[in-house]
C-alpha positions in Angstrom: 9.9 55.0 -11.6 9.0 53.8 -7.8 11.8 53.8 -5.6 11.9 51.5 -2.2 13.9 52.3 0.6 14.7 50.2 3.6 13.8 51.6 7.1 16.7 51.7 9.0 17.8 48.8 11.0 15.9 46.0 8.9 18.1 43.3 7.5 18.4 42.2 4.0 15.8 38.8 4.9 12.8 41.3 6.4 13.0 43.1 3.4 12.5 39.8 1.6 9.7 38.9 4.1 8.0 42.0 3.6 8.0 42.0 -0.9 6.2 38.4 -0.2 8.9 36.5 -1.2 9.2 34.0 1.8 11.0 32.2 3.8 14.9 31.3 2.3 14.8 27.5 1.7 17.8 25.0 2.5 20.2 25.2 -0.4 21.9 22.4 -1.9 23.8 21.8 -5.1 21.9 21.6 -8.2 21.9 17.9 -9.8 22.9 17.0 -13.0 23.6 14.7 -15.5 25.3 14.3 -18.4 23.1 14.1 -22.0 24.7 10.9 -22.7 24.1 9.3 -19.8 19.9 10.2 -19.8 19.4 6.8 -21.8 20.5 5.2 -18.6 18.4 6.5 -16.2 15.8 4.2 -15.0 13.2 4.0 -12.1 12.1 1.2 -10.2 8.5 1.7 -11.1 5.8 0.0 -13.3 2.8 1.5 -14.9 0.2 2.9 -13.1 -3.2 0.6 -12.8 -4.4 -2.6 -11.2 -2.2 -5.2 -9.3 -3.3 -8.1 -11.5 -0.5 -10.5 -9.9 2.9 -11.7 -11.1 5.3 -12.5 -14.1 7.0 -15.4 -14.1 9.8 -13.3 -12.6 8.3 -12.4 -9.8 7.6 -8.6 -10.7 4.6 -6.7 -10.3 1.9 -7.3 -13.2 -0.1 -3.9 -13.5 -2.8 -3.6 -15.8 -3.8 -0.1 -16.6 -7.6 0.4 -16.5 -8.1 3.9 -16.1 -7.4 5.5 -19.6 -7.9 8.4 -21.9 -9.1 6.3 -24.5 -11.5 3.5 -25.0 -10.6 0.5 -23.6 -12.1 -3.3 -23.9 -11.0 -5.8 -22.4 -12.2 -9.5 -22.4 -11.3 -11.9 -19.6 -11.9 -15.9 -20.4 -11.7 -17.1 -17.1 -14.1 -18.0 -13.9 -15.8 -15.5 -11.5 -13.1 -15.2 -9.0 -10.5 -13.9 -11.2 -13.1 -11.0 -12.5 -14.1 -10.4 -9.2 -10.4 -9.8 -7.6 -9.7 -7.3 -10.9 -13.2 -5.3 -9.6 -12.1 -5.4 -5.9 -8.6 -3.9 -6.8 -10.1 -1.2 -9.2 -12.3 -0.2 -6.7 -9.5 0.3 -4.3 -7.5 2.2 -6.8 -10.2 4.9 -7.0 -12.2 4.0 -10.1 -15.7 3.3 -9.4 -16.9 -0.2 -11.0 -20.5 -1.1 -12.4 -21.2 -4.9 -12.5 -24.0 -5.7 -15.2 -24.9 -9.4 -14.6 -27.6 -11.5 -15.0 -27.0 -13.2 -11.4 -26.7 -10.4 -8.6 -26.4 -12.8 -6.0 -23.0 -13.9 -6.7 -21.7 -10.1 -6.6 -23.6 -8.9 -3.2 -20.6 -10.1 -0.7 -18.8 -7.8 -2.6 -21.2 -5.0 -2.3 -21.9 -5.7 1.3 -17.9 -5.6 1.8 -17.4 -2.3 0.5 -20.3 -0.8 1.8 -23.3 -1.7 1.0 -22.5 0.0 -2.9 -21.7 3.4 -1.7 -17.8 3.1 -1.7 -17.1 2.6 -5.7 -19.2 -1.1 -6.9 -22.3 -1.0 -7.8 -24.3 -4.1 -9.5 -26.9 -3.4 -12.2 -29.2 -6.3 -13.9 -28.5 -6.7 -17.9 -28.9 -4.2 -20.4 -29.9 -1.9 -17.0 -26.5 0.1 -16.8 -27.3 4.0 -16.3 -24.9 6.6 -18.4 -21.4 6.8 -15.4 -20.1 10.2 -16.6 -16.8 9.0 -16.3 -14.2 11.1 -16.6 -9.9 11.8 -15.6 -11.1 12.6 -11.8 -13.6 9.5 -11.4 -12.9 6.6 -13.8 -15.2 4.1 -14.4 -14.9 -0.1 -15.0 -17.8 -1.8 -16.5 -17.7 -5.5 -15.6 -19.7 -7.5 -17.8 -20.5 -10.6 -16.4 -23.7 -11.4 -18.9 -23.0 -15.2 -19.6 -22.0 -17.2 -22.8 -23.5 -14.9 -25.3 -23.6 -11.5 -23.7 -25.4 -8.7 -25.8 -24.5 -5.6 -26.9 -24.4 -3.2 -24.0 -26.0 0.1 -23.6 -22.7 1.5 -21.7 -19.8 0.9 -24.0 -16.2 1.8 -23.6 -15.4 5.6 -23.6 -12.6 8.0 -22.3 -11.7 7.0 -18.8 -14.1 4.2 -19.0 -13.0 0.7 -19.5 -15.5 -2.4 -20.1 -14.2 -6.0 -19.0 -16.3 -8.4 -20.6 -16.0 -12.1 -18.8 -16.5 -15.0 -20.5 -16.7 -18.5 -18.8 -15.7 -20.4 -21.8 -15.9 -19.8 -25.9 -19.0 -19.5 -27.0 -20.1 -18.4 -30.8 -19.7 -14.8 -30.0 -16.2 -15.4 -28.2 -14.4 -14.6 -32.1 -15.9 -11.1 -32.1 -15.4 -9.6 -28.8 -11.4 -11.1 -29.0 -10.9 -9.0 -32.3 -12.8 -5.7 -30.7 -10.9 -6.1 -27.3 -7.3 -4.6 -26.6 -6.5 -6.7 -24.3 -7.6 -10.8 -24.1 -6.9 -12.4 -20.6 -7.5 -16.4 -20.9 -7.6 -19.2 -18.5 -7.0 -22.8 -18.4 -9.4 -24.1 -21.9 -9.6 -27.2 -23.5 -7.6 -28.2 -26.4 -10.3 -27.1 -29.0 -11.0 -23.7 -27.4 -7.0 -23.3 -27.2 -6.9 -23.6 -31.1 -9.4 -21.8 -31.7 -8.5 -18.7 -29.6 -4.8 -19.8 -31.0 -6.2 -18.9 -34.8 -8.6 -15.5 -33.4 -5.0 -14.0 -32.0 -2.3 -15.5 -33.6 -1.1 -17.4 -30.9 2.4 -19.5 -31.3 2.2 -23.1 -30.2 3.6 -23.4 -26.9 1.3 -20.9 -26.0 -1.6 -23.0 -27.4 -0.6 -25.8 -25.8 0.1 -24.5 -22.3 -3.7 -23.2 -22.1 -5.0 -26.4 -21.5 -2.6 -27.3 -18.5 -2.7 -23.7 -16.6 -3.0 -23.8 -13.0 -5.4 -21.7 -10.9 -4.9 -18.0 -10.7 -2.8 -18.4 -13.8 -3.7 -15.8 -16.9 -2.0 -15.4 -19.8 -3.1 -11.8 -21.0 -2.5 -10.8 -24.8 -2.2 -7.7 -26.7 -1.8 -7.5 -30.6 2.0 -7.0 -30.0 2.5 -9.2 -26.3 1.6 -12.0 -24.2 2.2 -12.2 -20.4 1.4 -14.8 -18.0 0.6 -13.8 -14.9 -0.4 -15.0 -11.1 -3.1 -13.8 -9.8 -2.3 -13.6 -5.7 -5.1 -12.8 -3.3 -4.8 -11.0 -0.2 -5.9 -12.4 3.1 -8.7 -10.6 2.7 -9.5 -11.5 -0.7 -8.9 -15.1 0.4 -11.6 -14.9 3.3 -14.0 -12.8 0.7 -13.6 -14.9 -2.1 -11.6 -18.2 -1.7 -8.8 -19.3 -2.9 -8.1 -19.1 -6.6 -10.0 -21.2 -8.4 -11.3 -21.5 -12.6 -14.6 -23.0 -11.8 -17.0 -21.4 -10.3 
């Protein structure tokens, strides 16, 4: 057995100093809570993700992009809306690749953020190079390919989310509603309201609010919820991008 001694003199904190066991901290009294109230506890947080706007309560509307698992997501809307979702991704740390058959509409957005070197990159169709995404640098694909977009090369992976953006229903528009998690829609016409009505199971007074939504309003639907949401710009995002807006 190894025995320490204390020089003479030193006090009961340099001996602590000197076995590297630091500095004493402030102590306060430990908290606790009772099991039975745990159920209670609640923070004033949402999930972690993308801004998209707000409820009709005036909350916070996050949708979470960056995930473990594959994740589609198709967005029935016009440009602006997609765009806005890219711009706040990028500014959450994931990097975005836009594949789109017309560049031109997606450069102010790469000339914004850098010229392509600060997380948005644009690529033509079917042009998309392997992102090694992964938990430290995930990864958007935007889709923006037209009516009948094909099958990409980069698909959705761990920590790699494709948004695919149609402008309106198009004979493809079934398919990619059953493959995606999550279905954002837009303001539609009557016909494409039923029909997206009978692809999701959508109640009535859904279907027939569709037709009437205002700008920047989304109704986003999972196989269990639906949501509608605000989409808000920024100042910035207004003097990017407009004003909210369905047509482009």
């Amino acid at each position: 057995m190894t025995m320490t001694t204390t020089e003479p003199g030193t006090t009961g904190i340099a001996s602590r100093l000197r076995t590297g066991f630091g500095l004493l901290g402030p102590r306060h009294p430990r908290h606790a809570l009772p099991v039975e109230q745990v159920e209670a506890l609640s923070l004033p947080i949402g999930d972690d993700g993308v801004v998209v706007g707000i409820d009709p309560d005036g909350r916070p509307a996050v949708l979470g992009v960056n995930r473990p698992t594959p994740y589609d997501i198709l967005l029935i809307s016009g440009l602006w809306t997609a765009q806005v979702l890219a711009l706040r991704a990028a500014a959450t740390g994931a990097r975005v690749a836009v594949e789109t058959g017309r560049p031109q509409a997606w450069m102010q957005l790469v000339h914004a953020m850098g010229g392509g070197q600060n997380g948005l990159a644009v690529y033509d169709v079917g042009r998309v190079p392997p992102q090694g995404a992964s938990a430290g640098t995930p990864v958007l694909v935007v889709r923006d390919c037209g009516m009948r977009p094909p099958r990409g090369r980069v698909t959705s992976a761990p920590w790699q989310s494709v948004l695919t953006l149609l402008p309106y229903l198009s004979p493809v528009a079934p398919r990619l509603m059953r493959q995606a998690r999550l279905v954002g829609v837009q303001r539609v016409s009557p016909d494409e309201a039923a029909e997206i009505g009978r692809v999701i199971g959508l109640p009535r007074p859904d279907l027939e609010s569709l037709p009437a939504l205002p700008e920047g309003v989304t109704l986003w639907c999972t196989e269990r919820d639906r949501q509608y949401v605000m989409t808000q710009p920024t100042d910035a995002e207004v003097g990017l991008l407009g004003v909210a807006r369905r047509m482009d």
